[in-house]
C-alpha positions in Angstrom: 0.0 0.0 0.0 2.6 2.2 1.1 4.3 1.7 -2.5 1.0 2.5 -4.2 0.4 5.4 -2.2 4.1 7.0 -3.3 3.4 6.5 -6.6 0.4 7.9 -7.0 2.2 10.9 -5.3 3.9 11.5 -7.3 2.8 10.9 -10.9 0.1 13.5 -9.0 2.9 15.9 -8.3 4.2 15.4 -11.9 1.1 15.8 -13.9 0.2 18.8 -12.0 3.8 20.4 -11.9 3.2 19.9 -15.8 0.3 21.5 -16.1 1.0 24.5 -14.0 4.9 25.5 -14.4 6.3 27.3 -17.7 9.1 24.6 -18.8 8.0 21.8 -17.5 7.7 18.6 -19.5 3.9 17.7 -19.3 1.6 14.4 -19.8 3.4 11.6 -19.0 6.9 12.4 -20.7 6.9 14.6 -17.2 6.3 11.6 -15.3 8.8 9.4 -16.6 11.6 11.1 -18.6 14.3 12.8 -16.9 15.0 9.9 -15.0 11.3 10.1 -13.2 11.8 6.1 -14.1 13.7 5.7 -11.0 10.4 6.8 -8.8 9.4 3.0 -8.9 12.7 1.2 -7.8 12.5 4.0 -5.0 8.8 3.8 -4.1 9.4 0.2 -3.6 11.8 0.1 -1.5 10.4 2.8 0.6 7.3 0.9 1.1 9.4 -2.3 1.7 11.0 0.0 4.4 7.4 1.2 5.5 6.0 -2.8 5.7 9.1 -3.8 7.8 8.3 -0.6 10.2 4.6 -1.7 10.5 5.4 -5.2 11.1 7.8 -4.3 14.1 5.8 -2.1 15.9 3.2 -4.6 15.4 5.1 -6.8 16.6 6.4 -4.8 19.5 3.0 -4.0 20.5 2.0 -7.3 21.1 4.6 -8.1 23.4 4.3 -5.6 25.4 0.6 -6.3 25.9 1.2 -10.0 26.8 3.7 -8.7 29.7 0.8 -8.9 31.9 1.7 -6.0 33.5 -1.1 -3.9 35.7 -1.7 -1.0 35.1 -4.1 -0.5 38.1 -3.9 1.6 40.7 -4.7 -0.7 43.4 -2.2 -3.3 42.3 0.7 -0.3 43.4 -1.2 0.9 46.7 -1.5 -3.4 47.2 2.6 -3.6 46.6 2.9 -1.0 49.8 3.5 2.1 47.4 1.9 5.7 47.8 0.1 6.8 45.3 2.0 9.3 42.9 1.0 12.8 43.2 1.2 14.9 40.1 3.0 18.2 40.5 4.0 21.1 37.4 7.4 21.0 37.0 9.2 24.3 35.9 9.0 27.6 38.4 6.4 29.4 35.9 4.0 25.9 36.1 4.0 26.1 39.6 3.1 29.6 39.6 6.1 30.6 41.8 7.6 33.2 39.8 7.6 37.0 41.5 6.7 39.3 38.9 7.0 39.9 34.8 10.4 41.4 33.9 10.2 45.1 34.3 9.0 47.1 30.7 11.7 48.8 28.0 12.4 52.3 28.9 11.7 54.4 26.1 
């Protein structure tokens, strides 16, 4: 899909650049002269690149949900920990700052 999608792209881009800009080669002597040939050898191994990407974090994604971690709070307040506390963490989030800087003098 990811292939397809790149393509489509740019034969898009092409057509369009041909249609609009002074000079440019139009139809589809745009699209593939000039060495525009080399778009499909690229788009396919971009979406080869795109499929193995997917597939990881597929993959990744899966085994981190079969950890069988909890991710409830009573299973850290059973485990003897406190309960975490959110708190801002710059000066200006915590509202602790005195005063703007003073105004230019003209």
């Amino acid at each position: 899909m990811a292939t397809v999608a790149l393509l489509v792209l740019f034969v898009a881009q092409e057509l369009l650049e041909g249609l609009f800009l002074h000079g440019h080669v139009g139809g589809l002597a745009g699209v593939y002269g000039l060495g525009g040939w080399t778009a499909l050898p690229l788009a396919i191994a971009m979406g080869g690149i795109v499929a193995l990407a997917v597939v990881g974090m597929h993959s990744a994604l899966r085994r981190a949900a079969d950890t069988g971690v909890s991710r409830e709070p009573t299973a850290l307040a059973s485990r003897g920990y406190a309960a975490a506390t959110w708190r801002p963490a710059g000066v200006l989030a915590r509202k602790l700052a005195s005063r703007a800087p003073p105004a230019a003098t003209v």
